[in-house]
C-alpha positions as CSV (number, residue, x, y, z in Angstrom):
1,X,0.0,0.0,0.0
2,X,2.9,2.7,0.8
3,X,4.4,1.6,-2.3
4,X,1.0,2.6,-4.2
5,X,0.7,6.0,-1.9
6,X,4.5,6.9,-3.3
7,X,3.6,6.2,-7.0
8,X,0.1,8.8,-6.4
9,X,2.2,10.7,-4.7
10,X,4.9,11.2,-7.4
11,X,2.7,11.4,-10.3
12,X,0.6,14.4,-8.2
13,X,4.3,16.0,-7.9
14,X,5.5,15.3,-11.0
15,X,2.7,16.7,-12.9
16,X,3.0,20.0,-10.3
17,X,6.7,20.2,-11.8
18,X,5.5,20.6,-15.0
19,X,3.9,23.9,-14.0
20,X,6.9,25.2,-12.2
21,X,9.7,22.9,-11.6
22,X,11.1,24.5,-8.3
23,X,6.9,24.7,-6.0
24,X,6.6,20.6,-5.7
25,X,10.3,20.2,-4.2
26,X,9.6,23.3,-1.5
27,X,6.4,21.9,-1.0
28,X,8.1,18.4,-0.5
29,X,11.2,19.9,1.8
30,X,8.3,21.8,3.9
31,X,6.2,18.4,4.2
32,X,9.5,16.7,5.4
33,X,10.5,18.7,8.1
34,X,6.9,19.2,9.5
35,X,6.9,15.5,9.5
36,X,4.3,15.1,6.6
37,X,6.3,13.3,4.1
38,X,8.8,10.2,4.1
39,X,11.2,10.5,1.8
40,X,13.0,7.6,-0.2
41,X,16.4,6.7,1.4
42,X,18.7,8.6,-0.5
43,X,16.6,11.6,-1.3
44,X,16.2,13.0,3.0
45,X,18.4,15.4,1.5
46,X,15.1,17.4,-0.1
47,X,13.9,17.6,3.9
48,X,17.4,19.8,4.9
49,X,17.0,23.3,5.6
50,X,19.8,24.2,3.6
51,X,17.6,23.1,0.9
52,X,14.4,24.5,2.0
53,X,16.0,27.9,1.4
54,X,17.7,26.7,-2.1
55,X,14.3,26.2,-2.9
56,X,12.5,28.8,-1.4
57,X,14.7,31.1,-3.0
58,X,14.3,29.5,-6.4
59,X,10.5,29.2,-6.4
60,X,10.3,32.9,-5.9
61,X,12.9,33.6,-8.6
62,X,11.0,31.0,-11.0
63,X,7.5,32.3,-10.1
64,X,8.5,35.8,-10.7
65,X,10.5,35.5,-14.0
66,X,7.3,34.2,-15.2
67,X,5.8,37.9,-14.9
68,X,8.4,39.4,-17.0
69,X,7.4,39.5,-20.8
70,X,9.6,37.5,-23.3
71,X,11.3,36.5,-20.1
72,X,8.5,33.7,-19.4
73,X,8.8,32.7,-23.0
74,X,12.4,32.2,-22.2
75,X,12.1,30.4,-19.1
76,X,9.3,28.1,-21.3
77,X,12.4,26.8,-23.0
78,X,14.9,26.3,-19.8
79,X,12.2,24.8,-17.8
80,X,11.1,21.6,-20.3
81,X,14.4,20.0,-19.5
82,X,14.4,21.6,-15.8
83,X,10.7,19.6,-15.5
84,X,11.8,16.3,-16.7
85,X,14.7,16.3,-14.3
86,X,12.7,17.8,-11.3
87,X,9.7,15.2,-12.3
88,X,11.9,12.4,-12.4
89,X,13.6,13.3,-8.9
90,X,10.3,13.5,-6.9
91,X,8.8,10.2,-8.6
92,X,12.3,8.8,-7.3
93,X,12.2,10.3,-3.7
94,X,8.3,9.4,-3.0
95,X,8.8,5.7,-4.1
96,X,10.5,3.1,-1.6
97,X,10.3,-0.3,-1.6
98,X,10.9,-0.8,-5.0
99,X,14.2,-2.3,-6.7
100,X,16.7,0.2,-7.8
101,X,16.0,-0.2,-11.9
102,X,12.3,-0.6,-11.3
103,X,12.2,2.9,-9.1
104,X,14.2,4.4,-11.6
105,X,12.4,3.3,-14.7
106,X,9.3,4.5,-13.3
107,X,10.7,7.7,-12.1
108,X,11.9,8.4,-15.5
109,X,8.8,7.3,-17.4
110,X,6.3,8.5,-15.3
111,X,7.5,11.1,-13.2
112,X,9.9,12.8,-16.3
113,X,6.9,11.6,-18.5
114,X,4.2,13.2,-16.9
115,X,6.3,16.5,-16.1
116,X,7.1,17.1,-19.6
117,X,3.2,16.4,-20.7
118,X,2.0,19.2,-18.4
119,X,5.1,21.4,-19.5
120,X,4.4,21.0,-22.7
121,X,1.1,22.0,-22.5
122,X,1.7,25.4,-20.7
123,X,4.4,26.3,-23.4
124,X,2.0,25.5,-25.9
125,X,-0.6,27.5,-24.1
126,X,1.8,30.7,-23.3
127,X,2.8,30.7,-27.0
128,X,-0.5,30.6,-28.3
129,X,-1.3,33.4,-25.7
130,X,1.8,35.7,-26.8
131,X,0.5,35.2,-30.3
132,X,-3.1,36.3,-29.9
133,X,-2.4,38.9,-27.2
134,X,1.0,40.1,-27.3
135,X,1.8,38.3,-24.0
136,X,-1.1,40.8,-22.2
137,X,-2.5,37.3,-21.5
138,X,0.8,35.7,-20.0
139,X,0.1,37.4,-16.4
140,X,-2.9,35.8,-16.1
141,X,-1.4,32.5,-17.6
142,X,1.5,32.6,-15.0
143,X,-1.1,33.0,-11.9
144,X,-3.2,30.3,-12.9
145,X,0.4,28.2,-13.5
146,X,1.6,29.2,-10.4
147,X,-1.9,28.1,-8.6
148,X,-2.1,25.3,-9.7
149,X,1.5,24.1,-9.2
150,X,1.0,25.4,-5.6
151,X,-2.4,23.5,-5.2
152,X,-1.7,20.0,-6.9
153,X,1.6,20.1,-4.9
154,X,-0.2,20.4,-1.7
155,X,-3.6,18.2,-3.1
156,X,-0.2,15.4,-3.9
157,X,0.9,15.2,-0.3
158,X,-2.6,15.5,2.0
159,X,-4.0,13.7,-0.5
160,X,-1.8,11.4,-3.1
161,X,-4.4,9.2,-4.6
162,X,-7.0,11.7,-5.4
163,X,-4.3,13.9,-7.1
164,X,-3.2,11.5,-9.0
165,X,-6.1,9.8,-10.3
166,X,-7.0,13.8,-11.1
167,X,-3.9,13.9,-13.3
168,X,-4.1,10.9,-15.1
169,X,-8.1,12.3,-15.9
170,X,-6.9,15.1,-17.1
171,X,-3.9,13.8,-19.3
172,X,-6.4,11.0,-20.6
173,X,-9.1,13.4,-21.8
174,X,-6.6,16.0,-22.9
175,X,-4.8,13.9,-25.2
176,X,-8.5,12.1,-26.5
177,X,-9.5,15.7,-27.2
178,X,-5.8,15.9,-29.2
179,X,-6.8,12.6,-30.9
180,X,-10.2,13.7,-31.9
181,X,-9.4,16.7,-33.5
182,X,-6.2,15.4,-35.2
183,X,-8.9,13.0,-37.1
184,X,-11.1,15.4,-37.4
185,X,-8.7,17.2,-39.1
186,X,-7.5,14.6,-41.3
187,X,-10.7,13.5,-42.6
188,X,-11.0,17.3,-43.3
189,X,-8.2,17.0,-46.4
190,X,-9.5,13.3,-47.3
């Protein structure tokens, strides 16, 4: 049962990295050293206070650059690979119990999958708003971004399971909405 709590967990995370890479880990460190959250052996170095403030600091330097036009567009393109990384690392620090090569395959596919899903999807989403709006839009884009990364962070810990059966919804009907109009589309030119 932990094991299946660590996997929720990590995907809830993962997918919060993918809306800013540095909230989930903060989240995580604060959630560690309240006594929340067990991390995987190996990874109680997220729980440190010297990595509290790394992270602390970071967050607000993420959250903010994301208010700066051009800049967000910018950190768009820094922060795919950032997301992977920072997705893999919580899907490998919620999940113990679990072989070495399993626990790594699983961070990397799921937690570095899921990550870059959701990242792509807000660089797809700020591009489209810089496009129709100039970046006016982008503010409002990088609240809602930073909300939600803040939200599904703290929805991943207090509650692991509903988060990520939340994400996996979401994904699911995102990429069948993807699928439909792609055939649509196709049957278009036929």
């Amino acid at each position: 049962m932990d094991t299946l709590l660590g996997i929720c967990l990590g995907i809830g995370l993962s997918a919060a990295c993918g809306f800013r890479v540095f909230v989930p880990l903060f989240i995580m460190g604060i959630a560690s050293l309240a006594g929340h959250l067990n991390l995987a052996p190996g990874f109680e170095w997220i729980g440190t206070y010297p990595a509290l403030t790394a992270f602390g600091v970071a967050t607000c330097l993420e959250i903010s650059g994301y208010y700066i036009p051009w800049i967000d567009n910018l950190l768009d393109t820094v922060a795919m690979p950032a997301a992977i990384v920072a997705g893999t690392i919580v899907m490998a620090s919620s999940v113990s119990d679990m072989s070495p090569l399993l626990k790594w395959a699983l961070a990397i596919i799921v937690g570095g999958g899921v990550a870059g899903t959701v990242q792509s999807a807000t660089t797809i989403t700020r591009l489209a708003s810089t496009a129709t709006t100039w970046g006016l839009a982008n503010p409002i884009i990088a609240t809602i971004e930073a909300g939600g990364s803040i939200t599904l962070s703290i929805l991943a810990v207090a509650l692991p399971v509903f988060a990520a059966v939340g994400v996996i919804g979401v994904i699911y009907f995102g990429a069948k909405k993807i699928f439909e109009r792609f055939q649509k589309n196709q049957e278009i030119k036929a």
